[in-house]
Each structure stands twice: as C-alpha cells, then as structure tokens.
N, C-alpha and C positions, 0 to 999 in steps of 0.2 A: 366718608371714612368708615373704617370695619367695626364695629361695636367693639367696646373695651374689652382686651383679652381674646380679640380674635383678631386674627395678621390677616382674614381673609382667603389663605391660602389652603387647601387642601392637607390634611394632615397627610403623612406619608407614612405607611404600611412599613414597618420596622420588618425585615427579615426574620423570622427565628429560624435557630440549628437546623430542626427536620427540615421546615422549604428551604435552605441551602445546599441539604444533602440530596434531597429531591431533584432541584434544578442541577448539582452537578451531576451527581450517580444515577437519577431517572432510567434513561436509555438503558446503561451498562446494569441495574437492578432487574429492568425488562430485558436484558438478554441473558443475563441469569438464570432466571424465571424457565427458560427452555432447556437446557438441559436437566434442569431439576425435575422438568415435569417430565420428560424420557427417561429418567433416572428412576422416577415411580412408577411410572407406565412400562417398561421396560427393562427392569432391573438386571435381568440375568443378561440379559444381549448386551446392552448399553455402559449399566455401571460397572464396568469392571477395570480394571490395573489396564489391562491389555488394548481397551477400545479407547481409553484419554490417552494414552502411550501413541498409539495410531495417530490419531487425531491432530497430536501436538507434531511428532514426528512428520506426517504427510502434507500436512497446510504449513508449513515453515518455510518454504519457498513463498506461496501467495503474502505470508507476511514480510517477509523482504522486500518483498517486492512493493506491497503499500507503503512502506517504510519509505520506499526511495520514490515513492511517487506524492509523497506528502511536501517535499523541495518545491517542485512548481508550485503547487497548489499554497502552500505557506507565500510566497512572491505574486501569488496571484493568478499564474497564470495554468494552462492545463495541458496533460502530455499524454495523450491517446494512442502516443504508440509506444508504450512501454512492454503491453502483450506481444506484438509483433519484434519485437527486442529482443525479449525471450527466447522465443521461437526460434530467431536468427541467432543469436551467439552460439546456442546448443547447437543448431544443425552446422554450424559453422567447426565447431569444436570435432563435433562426431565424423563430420566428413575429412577432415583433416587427419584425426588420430586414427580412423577405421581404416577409410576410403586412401589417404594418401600416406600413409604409415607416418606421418610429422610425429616428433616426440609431443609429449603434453603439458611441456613448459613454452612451446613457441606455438602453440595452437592457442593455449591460453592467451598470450600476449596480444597473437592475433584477432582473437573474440573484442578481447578491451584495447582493442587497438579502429575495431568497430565502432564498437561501441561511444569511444572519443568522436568519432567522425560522427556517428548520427546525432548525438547530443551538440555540437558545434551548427550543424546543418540547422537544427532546431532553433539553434540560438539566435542563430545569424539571422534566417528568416522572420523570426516573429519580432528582435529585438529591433533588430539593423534596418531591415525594409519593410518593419510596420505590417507584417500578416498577422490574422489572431489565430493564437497556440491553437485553436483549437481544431482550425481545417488545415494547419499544418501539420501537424503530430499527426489528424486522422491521413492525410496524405501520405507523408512519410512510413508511415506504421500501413500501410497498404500496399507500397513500395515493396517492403521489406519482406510483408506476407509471399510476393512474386518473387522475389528472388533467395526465401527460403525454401516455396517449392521447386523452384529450377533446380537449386544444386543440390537438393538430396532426392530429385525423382521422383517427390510425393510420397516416398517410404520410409519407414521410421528403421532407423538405423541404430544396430547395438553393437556391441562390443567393446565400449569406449573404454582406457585403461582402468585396470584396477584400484591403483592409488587416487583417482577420483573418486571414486566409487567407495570407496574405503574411510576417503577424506570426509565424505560428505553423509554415510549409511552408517558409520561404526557409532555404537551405542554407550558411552562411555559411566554415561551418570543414568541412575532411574529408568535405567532403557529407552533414552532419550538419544535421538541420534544428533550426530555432531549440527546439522544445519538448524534446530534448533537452539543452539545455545548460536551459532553464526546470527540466529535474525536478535534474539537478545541482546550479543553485543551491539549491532547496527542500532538498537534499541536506544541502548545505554550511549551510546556518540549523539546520535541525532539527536534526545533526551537534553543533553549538555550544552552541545550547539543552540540549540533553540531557544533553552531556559536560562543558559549562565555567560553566554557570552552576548559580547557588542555585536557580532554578525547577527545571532539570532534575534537579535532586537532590530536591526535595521530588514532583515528578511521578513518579518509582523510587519516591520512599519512599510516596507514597501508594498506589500498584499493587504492593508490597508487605505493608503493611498497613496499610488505613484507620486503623484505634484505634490503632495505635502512632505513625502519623504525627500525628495528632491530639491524644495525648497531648505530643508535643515541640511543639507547638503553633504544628504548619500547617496550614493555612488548606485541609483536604481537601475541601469541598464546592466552593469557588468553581473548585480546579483541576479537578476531577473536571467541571463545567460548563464551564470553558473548554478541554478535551481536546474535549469532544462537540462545541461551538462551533465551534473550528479545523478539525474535521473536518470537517464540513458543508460550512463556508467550503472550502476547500480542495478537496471533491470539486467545488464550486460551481465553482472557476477550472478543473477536470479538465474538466468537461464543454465549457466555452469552450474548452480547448484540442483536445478532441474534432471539435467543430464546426468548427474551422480547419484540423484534420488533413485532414477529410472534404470539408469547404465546405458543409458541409450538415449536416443533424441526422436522426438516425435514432430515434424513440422507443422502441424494442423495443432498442436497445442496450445501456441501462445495466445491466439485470440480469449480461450476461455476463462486466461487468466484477467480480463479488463473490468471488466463490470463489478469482480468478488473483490478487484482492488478498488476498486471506487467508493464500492459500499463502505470498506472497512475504513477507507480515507474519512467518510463523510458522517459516519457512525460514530468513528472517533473523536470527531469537534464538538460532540457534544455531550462530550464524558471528561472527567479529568480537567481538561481547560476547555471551561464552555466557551464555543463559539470560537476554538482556536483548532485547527489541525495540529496534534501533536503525536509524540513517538507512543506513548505507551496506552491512549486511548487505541489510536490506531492497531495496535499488538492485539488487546483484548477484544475490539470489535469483530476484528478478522477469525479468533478462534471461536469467540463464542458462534459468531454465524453459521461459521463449519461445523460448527457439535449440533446447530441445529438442523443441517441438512443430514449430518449423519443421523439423527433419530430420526427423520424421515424414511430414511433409506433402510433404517435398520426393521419398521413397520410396513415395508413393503410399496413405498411410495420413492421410485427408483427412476433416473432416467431423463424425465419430462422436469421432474420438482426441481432440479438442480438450478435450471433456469428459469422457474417462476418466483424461487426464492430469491434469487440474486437480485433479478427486475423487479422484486417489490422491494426488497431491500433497498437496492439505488433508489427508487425515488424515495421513501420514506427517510431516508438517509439524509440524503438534500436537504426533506423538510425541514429535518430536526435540526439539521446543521445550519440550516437559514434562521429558524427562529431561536435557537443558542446562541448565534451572533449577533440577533436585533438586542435578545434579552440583555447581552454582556457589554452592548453599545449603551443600551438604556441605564444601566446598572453605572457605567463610569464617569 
C-alpha cells in the first residue's frame, strides 16, 4: 500500500491561464511576431494603410480557398486538387466570356457546374471504391491542369466582363475590396457549421474516427463525400473570384495556390481550436504567412522565397498541427 496520504499516483500539473493562452495562441503569437518585426525593420515600405490594404485585398482568394479545403480535411480526408480547380473554373469562365462571347451568368453556371462534377468524381472514387483522397485528388487535379492548358492555349487570357471585375475589385469599406469581406463571410458559415451545429459535430467525429463515428450511427460515408464535394465547389467559386481579382485568367496559376493552402489549413489547427482545423484559425494563419512573404519581398528577397517560405511552412505546419492534436487528445 502507498504511505498514508499518498494515493501513489503522480500529482498532475494544474494548467494556469498563461500555459493555456500559450498552447492555444503559441503559433498565431509567433506569426504576429513577423510582421511586427517588418513593421520595425521597415516601416516606411511595410507599415503603411496602403501595404495591409494590399495584403488583405490580394490573398483573399488563397483564404477561400483554405476555407473550403478545410471540409475534407475536418472528415479526414485530403483534396490536392483544389489548386488545379482554380485554375480550371477561371480558364473555363474566361474562355467562355472572352473566347466564345457566352454571357456571364451561364459561364458561371457552367464553372459550378464543374465544379459539381469534379467534387462527385472525388467522392465517388475515394468513398465508393475505396482509393485514398490523396492519389486521387493528386490524379484528378493533374487531369485538370491538361485540360486547363488545352483550352486556353497555354495563354492567360483577359478581357473577362466588367461586372465581374467590379463584383469582386470594388473597394467598398477601408479600401477593402469586396472578395475580402466574400472569404469573411465563408468565414463566418463554416465557423457556425463547424461549431454550433449537429453536422459539424459529426464531421470532428468522423475525422476522428471513421468506425467509431459509424458505430454511433452517422452517416460517415455520405459526409466524408460531401466534405470532397464542398470542396471542389468552393475552390470552383475561388477561381471566379481569381479571375475578377485579375480580369483575366492565368492557367499556370492554380498550382501555386496548394501548398500556401495547406500551410494555412495546418497552421490553423493549432491556433483558436487546438488540434482542430477550423474557419477562423485558418483566415489568420493564411494572412499573417502572406505579410510574412511580403516583408521579405519588400527587403529584396523576391522570387525564390516565395516558395521556401511556403515549403517550410507546410511542414512546420503539420508539426504543429500533429502535436496540437496529440496535446488536445491528451488534455480530454
């Protein structure tokens, strides 16, 4: 027996406030940290009205875009061809409205009309006949890169109409163009879904475990297809909002946008709700990343950085995100 007044057991390390605000805010405190220090280091270039205006304005498609790739990824599973999505809906869009004079309510249709079909393809494959998302989506999103260069010729194509370009560039508030407050709202859905209703409790529990979710008896296969679906759909309205950014469509673009969603995807689980992928970690990982490439760029480090910062990003991303979920499994 244990001496009198000891159970034997190990006392357990009470939490206090600061290590709670540590483990949640850690990451997003260290992604802080970088624009602050461009903000000192660079004040007349960096801190100004006009360069966060930029910033929020220009990266607000990438955060759409993480936004809606955060669906699989909450279910579990992963959709690597979200960039190549992008890519196609816009050239899809541009070639239609430019190339074939289509008005731009039935180009549109036609994009998320795409869009339906690649996400269903996704579904069907990885739910139906048991392939993993992951050499699927890379498959599919490979596909899509060959038949975005076919039909725009390998050339980025503009002219696309003005009421897009208007919908998605006009500055309404703060000098903030409208696709900013568009990935907010996505923000604030997904945010609600996730956190307040019975779907987003069974979409956690099925990207935590299929058979266990399945045994309480939800419905894991039809969510695990409509995570892939939304996704699709979603990268589908990013590239529209691409194209409006631009006025035009560039087909060699969507690939770039994979990795900068990944990071912010995996960035995000470990802020806000540790060890969960959620909407508004996701929002904040994505712009602060970007404010950190922009101070690179704005000291002359252009070009090359764009993508060492992303690639370290992604994996450090992972880490944080793997050991936010061990911590948050340990903690429950």
């Amino acid at each position: 027996m244990s001496p009198e007044g000891d159970s034997g057991a190990r006392p357990v390390a009470r939490a206090t406030p600061w290590r709670n605000v540590a483990s949640r805010y850690g990451v997003l405190l260290v992604l802080l940290a970088i624009p602050v220090f461009f903000s000192l280091y660079v004040p007349s270039a960096y801190f100004t009205t006009g360069n966060f205006q930029t910033i929020l304005s220009t990266q607000a498609v990438l955060v759409f875009l993480t936004l809606g790739l955060t669906m699989p990824l909450v279910v579990g599973e992963f959709d690597l061809s979200i960039g190549a999505q992008l890519g196609f809906s816009g050239t899809v869009l541009a070639v239609l409205t430019v190339n074939d004079h289509v008005s731009l309510g039935i180009a549109i249709a036609a994009c998320l009309g795409t869009g339906l079909a690649l996400g269903l393809v996704n579904a069907v494959v990885v739910v139906k006949l048991g392939v993993n998302s992951f050499i699927t989506t890379l498959g599919t999103g490979t596909v899509l890169l060959g038949l975005t260069l076919e039909i725009s010729g390998s050339t980025i194509i503009s002219g696309v109409p003005q009421a897009l370009v208007s919908a998605v560039n006009n500055t309404p508030v703060f000098g903030l163009s409208w696709a900013v407050f568009y990935a907010i709202l996505l923000a604030t859905v997904l945010w609600y879904v996730y956190e307040h209703t019975p779907l987003g409790r069974y979409m956690y529990f099925t990207g935590f475990g299929r058979d266990a979710a399945r045994l309480s008896g939800v419905r894991v296969d039809a969510i695990r297809m409509g995570g892939l679906v939304f996704s699709a759909m979603i990268a589908t309205v990013a590239g529209l909002l691409e194209v409006g950014t631009l006025g035009g469509s560039d087909p060699t673009a969507g690939p770039d946008f994979l990795l900068p969603a990944f990071a912010g995807a995996f960035l995000g689980a470990t802020t806000i709700k540790l060890g969960r992928f959620n909407a508004w970690g996701s929002l904040l990982a994505v712009y602060l990343l970007q404010s950190g490439i922009t101070g690179l760029e704005i000291v002359g480090l252009s070009g090359w950085v764009n993508q060492v910062f992303d690639g370290v990003a992604l994996v450090l991303a992972v880490t944080f995100a793997t050991l936010a979920a061990r911590r948050a499994v340990e903690a429950s």
